[in-house]
KESE-982799 format. One record per residue (C-alpha): residue in three letters; x negated, y, z negated. Coordinates in nm, 2 decimals, decimal comma. Last residue first. Layout:
<recs>
rest x y z
ALA X Y Z $
...
</recs>
This chain:
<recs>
rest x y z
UNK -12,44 -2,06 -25,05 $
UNK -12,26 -1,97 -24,76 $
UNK -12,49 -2,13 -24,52 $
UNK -12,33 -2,44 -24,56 $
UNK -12,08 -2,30 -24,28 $
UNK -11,70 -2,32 -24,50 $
UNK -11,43 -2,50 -24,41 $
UNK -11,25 -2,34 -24,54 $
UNK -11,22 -1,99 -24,59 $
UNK -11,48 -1,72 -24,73 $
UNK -11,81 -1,76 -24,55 $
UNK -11,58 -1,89 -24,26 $
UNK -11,37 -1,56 -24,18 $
UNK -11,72 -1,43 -24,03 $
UNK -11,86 -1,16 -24,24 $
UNK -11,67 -0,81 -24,28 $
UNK -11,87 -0,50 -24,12 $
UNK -11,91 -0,21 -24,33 $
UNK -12,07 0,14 -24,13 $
UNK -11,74 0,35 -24,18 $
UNK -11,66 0,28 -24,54 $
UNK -11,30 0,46 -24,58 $
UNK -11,24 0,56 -24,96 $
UNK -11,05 0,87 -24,89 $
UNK -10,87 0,96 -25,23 $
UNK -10,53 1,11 -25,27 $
UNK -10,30 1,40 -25,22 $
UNK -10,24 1,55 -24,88 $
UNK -10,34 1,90 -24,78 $
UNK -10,65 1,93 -24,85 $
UNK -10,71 1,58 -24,81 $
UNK -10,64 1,59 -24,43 $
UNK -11,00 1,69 -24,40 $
UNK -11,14 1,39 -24,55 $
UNK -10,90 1,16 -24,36 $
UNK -11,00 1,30 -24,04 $
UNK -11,36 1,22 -24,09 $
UNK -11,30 0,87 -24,18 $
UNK -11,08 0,80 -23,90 $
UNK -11,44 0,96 -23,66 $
UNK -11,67 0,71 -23,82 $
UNK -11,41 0,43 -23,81 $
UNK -11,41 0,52 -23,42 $
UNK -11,14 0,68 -23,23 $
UNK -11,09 0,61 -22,83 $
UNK -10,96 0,91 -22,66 $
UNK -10,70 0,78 -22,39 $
UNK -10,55 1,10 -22,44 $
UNK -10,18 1,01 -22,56 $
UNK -10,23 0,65 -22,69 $
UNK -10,56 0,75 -22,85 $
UNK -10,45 1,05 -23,01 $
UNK -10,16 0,87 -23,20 $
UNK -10,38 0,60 -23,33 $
UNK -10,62 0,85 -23,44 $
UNK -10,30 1,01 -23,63 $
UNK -10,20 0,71 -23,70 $
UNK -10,53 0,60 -23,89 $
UNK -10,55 0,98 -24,07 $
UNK -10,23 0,96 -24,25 $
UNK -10,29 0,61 -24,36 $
UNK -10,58 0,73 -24,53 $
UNK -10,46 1,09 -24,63 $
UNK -10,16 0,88 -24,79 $
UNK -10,34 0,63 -24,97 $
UNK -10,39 0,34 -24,86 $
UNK -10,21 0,03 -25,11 $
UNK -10,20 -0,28 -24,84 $
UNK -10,36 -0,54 -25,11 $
UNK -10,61 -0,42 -25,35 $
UNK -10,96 -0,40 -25,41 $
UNK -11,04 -0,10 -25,23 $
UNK -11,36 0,04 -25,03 $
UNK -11,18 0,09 -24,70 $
UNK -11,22 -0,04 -24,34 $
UNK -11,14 0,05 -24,02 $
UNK -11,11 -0,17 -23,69 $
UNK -11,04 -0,05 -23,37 $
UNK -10,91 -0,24 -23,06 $
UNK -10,84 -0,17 -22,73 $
UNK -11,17 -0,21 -22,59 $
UNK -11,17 -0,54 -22,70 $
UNK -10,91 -0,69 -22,47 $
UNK -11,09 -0,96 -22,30 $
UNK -10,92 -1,24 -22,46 $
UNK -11,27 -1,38 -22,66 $
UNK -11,34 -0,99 -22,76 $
UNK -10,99 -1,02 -22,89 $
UNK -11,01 -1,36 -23,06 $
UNK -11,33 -1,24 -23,20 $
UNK -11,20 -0,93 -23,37 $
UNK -10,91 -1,12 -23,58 $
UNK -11,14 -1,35 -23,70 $
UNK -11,34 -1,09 -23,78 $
UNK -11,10 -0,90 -23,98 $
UNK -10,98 -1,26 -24,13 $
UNK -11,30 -1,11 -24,34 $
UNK -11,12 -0,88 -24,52 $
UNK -10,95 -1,13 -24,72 $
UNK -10,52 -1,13 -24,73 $
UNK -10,43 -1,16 -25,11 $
UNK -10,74 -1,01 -25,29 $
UNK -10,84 -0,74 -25,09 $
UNK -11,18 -0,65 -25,20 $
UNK -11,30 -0,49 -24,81 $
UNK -10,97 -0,32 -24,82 $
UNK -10,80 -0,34 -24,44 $
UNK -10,70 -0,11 -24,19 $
UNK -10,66 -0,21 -23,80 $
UNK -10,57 0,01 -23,52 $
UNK -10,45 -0,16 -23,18 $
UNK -10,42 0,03 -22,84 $
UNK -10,17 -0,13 -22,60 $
UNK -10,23 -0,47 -22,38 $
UNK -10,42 -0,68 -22,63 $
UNK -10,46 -1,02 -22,59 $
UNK -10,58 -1,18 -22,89 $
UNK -10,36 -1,52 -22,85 $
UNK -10,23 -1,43 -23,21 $
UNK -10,11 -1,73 -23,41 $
UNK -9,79 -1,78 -23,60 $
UNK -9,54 -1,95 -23,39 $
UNK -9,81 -2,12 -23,16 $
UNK -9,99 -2,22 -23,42 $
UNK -9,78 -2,35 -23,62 $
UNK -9,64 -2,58 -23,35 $
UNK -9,98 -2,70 -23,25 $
UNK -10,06 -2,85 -23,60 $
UNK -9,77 -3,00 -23,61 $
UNK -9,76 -3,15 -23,23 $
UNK -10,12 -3,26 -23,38 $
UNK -10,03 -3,47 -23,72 $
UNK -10,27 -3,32 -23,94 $
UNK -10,52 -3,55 -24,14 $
UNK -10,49 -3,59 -24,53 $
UNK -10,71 -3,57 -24,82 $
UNK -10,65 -3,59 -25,21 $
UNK -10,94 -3,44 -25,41 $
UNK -11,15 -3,75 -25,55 $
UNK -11,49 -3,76 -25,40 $
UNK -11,50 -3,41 -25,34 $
UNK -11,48 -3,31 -25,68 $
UNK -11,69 -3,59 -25,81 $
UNK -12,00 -3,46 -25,55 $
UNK -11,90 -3,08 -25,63 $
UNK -11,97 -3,10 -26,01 $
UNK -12,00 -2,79 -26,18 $
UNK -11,79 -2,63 -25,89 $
UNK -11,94 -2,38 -25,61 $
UNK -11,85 -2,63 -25,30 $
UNK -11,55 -2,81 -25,10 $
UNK -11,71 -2,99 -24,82 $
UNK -11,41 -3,05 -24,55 $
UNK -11,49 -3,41 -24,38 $
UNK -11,11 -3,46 -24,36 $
UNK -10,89 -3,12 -24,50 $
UNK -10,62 -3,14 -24,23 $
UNK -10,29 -2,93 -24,20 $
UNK -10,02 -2,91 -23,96 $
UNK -9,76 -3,24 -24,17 $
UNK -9,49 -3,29 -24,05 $
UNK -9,16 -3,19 -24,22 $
UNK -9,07 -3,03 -23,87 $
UNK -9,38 -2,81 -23,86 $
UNK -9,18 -2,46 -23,81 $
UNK -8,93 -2,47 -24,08 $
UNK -9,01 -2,76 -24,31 $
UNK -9,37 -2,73 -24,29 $
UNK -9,35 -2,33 -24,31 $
UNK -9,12 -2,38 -24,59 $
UNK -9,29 -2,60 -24,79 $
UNK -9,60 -2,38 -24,73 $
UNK -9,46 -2,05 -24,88 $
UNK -9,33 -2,24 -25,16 $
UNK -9,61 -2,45 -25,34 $
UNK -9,94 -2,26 -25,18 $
UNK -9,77 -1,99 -25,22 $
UNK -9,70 -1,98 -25,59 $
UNK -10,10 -2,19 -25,61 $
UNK -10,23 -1,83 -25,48 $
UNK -10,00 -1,64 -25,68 $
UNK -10,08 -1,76 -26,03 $
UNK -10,46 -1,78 -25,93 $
UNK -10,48 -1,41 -25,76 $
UNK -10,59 -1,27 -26,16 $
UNK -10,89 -1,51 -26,16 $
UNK -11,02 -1,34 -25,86 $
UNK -11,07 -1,59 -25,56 $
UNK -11,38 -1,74 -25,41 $
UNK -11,21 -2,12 -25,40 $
UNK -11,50 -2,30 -25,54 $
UNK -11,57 -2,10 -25,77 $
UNK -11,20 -1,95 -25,89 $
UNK -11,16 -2,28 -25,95 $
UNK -11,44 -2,44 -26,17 $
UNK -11,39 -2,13 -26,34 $
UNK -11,06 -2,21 -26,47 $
UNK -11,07 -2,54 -26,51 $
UNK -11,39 -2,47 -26,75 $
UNK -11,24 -2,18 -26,91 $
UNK -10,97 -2,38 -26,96 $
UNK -11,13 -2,70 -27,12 $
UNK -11,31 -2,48 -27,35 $
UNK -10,99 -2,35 -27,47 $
UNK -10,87 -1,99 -27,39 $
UNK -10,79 -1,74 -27,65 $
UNK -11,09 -1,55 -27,64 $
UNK -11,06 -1,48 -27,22 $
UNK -10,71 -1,35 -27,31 $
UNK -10,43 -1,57 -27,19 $
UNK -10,22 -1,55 -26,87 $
UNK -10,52 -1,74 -26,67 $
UNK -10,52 -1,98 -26,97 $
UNK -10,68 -2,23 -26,69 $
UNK -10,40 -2,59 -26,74 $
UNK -10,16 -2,42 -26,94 $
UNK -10,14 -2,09 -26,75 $
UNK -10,12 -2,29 -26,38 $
UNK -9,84 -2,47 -26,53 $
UNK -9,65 -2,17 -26,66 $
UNK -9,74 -2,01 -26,35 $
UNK -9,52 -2,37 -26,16 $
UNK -9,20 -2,30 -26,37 $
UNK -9,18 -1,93 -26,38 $
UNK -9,21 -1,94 -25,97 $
UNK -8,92 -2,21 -26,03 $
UNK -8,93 -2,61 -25,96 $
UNK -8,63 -2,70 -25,80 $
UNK -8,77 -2,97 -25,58 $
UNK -8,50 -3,05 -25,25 $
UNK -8,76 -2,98 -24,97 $
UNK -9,04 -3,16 -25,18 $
UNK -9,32 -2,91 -25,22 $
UNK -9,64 -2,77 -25,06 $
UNK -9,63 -3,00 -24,80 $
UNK -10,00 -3,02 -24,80 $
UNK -9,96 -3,18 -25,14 $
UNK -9,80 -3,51 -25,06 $
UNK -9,54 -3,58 -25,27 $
UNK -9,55 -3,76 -25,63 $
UNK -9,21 -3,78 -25,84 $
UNK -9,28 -3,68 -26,18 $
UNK -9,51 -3,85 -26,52 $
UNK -9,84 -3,77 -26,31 $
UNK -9,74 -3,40 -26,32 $
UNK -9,70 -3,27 -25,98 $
UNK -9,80 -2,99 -25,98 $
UNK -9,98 -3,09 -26,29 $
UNK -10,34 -3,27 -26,18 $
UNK -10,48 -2,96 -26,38 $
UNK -10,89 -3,00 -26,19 $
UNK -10,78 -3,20 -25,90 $
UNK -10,42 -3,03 -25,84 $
UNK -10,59 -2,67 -25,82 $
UNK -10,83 -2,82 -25,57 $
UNK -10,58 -3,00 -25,37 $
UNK -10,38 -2,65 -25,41 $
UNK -10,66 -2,43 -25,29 $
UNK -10,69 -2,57 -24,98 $
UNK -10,35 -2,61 -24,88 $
UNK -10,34 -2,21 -24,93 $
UNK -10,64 -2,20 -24,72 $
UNK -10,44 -2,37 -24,46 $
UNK -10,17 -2,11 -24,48 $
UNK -10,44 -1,90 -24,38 $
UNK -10,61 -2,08 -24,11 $
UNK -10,26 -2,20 -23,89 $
UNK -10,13 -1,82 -23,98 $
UNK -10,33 -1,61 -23,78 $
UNK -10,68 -1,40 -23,79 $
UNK -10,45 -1,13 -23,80 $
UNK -10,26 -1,17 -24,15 $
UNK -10,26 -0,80 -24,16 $
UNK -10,38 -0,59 -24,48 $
UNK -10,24 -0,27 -24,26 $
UNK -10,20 -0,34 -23,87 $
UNK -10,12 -0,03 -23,62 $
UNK -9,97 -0,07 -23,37 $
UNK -9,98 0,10 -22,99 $
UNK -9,75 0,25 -22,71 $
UNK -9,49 -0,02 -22,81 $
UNK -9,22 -0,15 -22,49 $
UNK -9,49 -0,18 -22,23 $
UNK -9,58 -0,14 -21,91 $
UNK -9,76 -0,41 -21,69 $
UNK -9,47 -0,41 -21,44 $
UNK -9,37 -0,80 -21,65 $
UNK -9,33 -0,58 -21,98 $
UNK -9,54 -0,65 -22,29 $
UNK -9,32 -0,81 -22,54 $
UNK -9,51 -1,05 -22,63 $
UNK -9,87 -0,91 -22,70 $
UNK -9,78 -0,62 -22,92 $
UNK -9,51 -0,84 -23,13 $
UNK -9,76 -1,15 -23,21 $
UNK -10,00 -0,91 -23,36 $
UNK -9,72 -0,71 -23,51 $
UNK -9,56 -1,04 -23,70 $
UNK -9,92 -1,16 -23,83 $
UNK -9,92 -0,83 -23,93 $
UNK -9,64 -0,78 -24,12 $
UNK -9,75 -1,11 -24,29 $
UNK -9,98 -0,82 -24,50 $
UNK -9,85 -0,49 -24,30 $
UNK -9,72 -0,44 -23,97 $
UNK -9,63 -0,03 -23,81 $
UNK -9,57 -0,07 -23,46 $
UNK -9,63 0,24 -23,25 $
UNK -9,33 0,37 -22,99 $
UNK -9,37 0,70 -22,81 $
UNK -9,10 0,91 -22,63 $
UNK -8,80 0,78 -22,85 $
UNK -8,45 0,73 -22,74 $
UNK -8,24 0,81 -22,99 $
UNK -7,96 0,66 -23,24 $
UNK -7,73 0,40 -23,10 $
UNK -7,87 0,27 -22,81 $
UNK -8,26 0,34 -22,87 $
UNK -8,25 0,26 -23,25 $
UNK -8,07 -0,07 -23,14 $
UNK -8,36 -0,18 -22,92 $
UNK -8,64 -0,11 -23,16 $
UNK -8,46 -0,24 -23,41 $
UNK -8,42 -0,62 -23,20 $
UNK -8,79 -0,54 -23,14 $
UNK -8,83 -0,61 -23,51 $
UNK -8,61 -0,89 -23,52 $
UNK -8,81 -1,10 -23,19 $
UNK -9,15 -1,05 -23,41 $
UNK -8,98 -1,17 -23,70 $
UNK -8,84 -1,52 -23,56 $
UNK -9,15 -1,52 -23,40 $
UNK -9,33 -1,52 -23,71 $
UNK -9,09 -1,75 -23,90 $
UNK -9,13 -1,85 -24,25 $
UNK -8,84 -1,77 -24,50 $
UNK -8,57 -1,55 -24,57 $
UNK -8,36 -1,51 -24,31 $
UNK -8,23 -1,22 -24,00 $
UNK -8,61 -1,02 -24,08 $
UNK -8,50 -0,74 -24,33 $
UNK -8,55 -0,52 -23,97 $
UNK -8,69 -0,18 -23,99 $
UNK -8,71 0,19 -23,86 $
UNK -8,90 0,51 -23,89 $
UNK -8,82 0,85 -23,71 $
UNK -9,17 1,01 -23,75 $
UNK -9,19 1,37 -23,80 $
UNK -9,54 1,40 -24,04 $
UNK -9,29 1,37 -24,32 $
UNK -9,08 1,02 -24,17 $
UNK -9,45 0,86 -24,15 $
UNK -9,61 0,93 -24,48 $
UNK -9,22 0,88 -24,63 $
UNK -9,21 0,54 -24,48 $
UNK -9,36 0,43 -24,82 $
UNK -9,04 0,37 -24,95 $
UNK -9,02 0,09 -24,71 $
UNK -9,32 -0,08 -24,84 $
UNK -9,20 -0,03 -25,21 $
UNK -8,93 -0,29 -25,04 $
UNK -8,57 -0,21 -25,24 $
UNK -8,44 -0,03 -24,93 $
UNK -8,54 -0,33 -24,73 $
UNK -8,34 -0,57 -24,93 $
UNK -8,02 -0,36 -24,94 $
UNK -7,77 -0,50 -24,73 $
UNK -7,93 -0,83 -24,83 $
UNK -8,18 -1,09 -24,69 $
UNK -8,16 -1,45 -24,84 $
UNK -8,48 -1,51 -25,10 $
UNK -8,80 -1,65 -25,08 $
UNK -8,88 -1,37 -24,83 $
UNK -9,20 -1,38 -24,62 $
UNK -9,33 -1,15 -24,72 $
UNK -9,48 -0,81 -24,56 $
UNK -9,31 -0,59 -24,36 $
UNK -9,27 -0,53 -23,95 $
UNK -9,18 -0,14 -23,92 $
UNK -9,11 0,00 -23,59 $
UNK -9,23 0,39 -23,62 $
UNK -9,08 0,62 -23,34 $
UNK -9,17 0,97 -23,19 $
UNK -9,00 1,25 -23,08 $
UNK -9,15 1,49 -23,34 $
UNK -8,78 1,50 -23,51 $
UNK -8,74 1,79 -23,76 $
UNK -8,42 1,66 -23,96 $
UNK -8,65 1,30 -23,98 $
UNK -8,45 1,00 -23,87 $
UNK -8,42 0,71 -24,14 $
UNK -8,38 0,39 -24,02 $
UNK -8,28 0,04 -24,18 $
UNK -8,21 -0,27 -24,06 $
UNK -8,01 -0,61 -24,15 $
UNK -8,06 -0,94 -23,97 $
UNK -7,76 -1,14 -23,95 $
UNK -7,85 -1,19 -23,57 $
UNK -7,57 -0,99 -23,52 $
UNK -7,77 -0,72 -23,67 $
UNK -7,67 -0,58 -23,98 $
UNK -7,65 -0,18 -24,00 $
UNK -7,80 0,11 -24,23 $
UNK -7,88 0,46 -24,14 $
UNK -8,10 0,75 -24,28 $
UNK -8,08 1,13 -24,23 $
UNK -8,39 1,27 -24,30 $
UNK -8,60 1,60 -24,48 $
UNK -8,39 1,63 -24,85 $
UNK -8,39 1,24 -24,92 $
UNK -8,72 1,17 -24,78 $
UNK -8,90 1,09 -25,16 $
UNK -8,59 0,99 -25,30 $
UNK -8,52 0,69 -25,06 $
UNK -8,28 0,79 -24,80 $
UNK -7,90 0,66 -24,92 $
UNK -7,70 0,52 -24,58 $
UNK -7,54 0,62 -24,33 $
UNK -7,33 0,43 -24,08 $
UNK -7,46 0,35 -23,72 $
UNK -7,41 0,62 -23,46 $
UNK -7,19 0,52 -23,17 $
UNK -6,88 0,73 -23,31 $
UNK -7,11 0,99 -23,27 $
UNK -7,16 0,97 -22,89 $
UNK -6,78 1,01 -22,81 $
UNK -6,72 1,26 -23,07 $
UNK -7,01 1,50 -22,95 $
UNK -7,19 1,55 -23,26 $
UNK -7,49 1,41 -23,08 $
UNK -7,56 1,69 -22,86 $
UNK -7,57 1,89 -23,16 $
UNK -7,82 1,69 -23,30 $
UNK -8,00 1,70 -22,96 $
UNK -8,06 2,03 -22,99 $
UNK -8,18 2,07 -23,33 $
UNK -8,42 1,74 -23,31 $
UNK -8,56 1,87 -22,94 $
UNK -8,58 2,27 -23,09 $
UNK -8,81 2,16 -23,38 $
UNK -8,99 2,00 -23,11 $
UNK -9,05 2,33 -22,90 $
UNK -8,83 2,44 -22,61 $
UNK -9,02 2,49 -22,25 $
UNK -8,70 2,41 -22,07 $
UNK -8,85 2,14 -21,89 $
UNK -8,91 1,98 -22,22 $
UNK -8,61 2,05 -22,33 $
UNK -8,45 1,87 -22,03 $
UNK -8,67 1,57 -22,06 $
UNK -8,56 1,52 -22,44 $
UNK -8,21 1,57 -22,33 $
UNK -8,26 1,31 -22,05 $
UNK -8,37 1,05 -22,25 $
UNK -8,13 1,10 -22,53 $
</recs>
């Protein structure tokens, strides 16, 4: 495909002409039988792509969809998660994430993605997936002239890790840029850690995961590796102990006092309890059993946790445990991004968002300064108070400044993203909420541990 793109180009033929072309270049027998099978396009490409499906021999399966009027172009997709359950043939067609390729596949993207080859933690597993679909898009569909990585939520844990691995020994690279949506970027050691946090202050105030009557573990391994405790199981807990489920009216003094006690000291919206102590249960059993060993990465000692009624009995009686090191240093190096930067990087995230917090943002921005690779990165920001959810001018106008970048070396600013996205709106539906002049606060002011400042 290489050479039919150059020989179009040489030829002067438009890019409506390159997808046409080398379409029928493709129908040759020999090349076609190389094409992976077909597959259903979600509904809102089904009339402008031509999709695909395969399974790795990794056991990861993947999903592309190639756009009938080809701009040349490809989007790697790392998604959100991870997985509590085995992948499937048609995990990623049932992601809303991957249904929201049509922003991409419209504007001419080809779009592809990898179900990641397990369910479960694993950056680098992930990162090494994804550029496994990179590599099979180029031998069995097309070889693309530019290469972004889309990552969103743990996504972007996965593309910051992806960008600076698989940059090429010559200095080239195999992505021309990413862009990271609601990313995980300040890395995985300090948010999985905050998920530790909040579970030995969930367990002081409900002491019911476990329940004094059951086995007892130790809490920074989320749970025993053989528990079968359901996600019904452990928000049932969390309901009875805070009413979270309940209407504020319904709750008993004792809840509203759990609850609030909480959400205090952990700076979380009522409404993220459920999921927050969810993770903190599975997500971080299976990080400590997969990438920690069943060792333990995490350390609260000399933490000061703060905002409750009564902070002195609180942090007299929370359980506490020290990390074993190799542990420690294991997550890290699967799940941490050096900062290093050797394509342009784009980041979007919603100043409320309630899952990943804006201000790993900084985090994220410091490490880069820190590597030397600040120059290649730009961070935008947008007045919204969920997790991922841009609307389709807003995404639209991030890539396209990505795009611009990579091919003209012109560096965007949130000021100039924002622009874009208001004149994209008449043509695209939905709002612009970008906030060029916001600035999140140091990851610190929300995570802990926490500089006393903070209150």
């Amino acid at each position: 495909m290489r050479h039919i793109a150059q020989h179009i180009k040489s030829t002067g033929l438009a890019c409506g002409a390159l997808a046409i072309t080398a379409g029928a270049v493709l129908g040759q027998n020999a090349v076609r039988a190389a094409l992976p099978d077909t597959a259903p396009c979600p509904e809102s490409i089904a009339t402008i792509a031509t999709c695909y499906t395969a399974r790795h021999e990794t056991g990861a399966y993947l999903f592309a969809a190639m756009p009938k009027n080809w701009n040349g172009n490809l989007v790697v997709f790392a998604h959100g998660g991870p997985s509590r359950t085995p992948p499937t043939e048609t995990s990623l067609q049932r992601n809303p994430s991957v249904i929201g390729s049509a922003v991409a596949v419209k504007r001419g993207f080809a779009w592809i993605a990898s179900s990641y080859r397990r369910e479960g933690f694993g950056v680098r597993m992930a990162v090494e997936d994804s550029d496994d679909v990179r590599k099979f898009f180029i031998a069995r569909i097309a070889t693309p002239e530019r290469t972004i990585l889309y990552g969103v939520s743990y996504g972007g844990a996965v593309g910051a890790k992806l960008v600076e691995t698989y940059a090429k020994m010559d200095g080239s690279t195999n992505f021309d840029g990413a862009l990271l949506i609601s990313g995980v970027v300040a890395g995985i050691a300090a948010d999985w850690a905050q998920n530790v946090h909040q579970r030995v202050v969930y367990q002081h105030y409900c002491n019911n995961l476990p329940r004094p009557d059951e086995p007892q573990y130790p809490l920074w391994s989320g749970l025993p590796a053989d528990s079968r405790i359901t996600k019904e199981d452990i928000e049932a807990r969390v309901d009875a102990c805070t009413g979270v489920a309940q209407a504020p009216g319904a709750r008993s003094e004792l809840q509203k006092q759990n609850l609030a006690n909480i959400v205090n000291v952990l700076l979380i919206p009522e409404s993220q309890l459920p999921v927050s102590i969810t993770e903190s249960a599975f997500d971080v059993r299976d990080l400590v059993q997969r990438t920690a060993g069943g060792r333990n990465p995490f350390s609260n000692v000399g933490v000061r946790y703060t905002g409750s009624t009564d902070d002195a009995t609180l942090n007299r009686d929370v359980a506490r445990f020290a990390a074993d090191p190799a542990a420690a240093g294991a997550v890290r190096a699967d799940g941490d991004p050096t900062g290093v930067l050797p394509v342009p990087v784009v980041t979007i995230h919603g100043i409320g968002d309630p899952d990943v917090v804006v201000e790993e943002e900084s985090a994220y921005r410091d490490a880069v300064r820190a590597a030397g690779s600040g120059d290649r990165l730009v961070q935008a920001f947008i007045d919204a108070h969920v997790h991922v959810g841009l609307s389709e001018p807003e995404l639209t106008a991030a890539r396209d400044a990505l795009m611009r970048w990579i091919e003209t070396g012109a560096k965007p600013t949130p000021q100039s993203i924002a622009a874009a996205c208001e004149e994209l709106r008449a043509n695209l539906n939905g709002p612009c909420r970008y906030l060029p002049e916001f600035t999140p606060k140091p990851l610190n002011t929300r995570h802990y541990p926490r500089e006393t400042a903070v209150r």
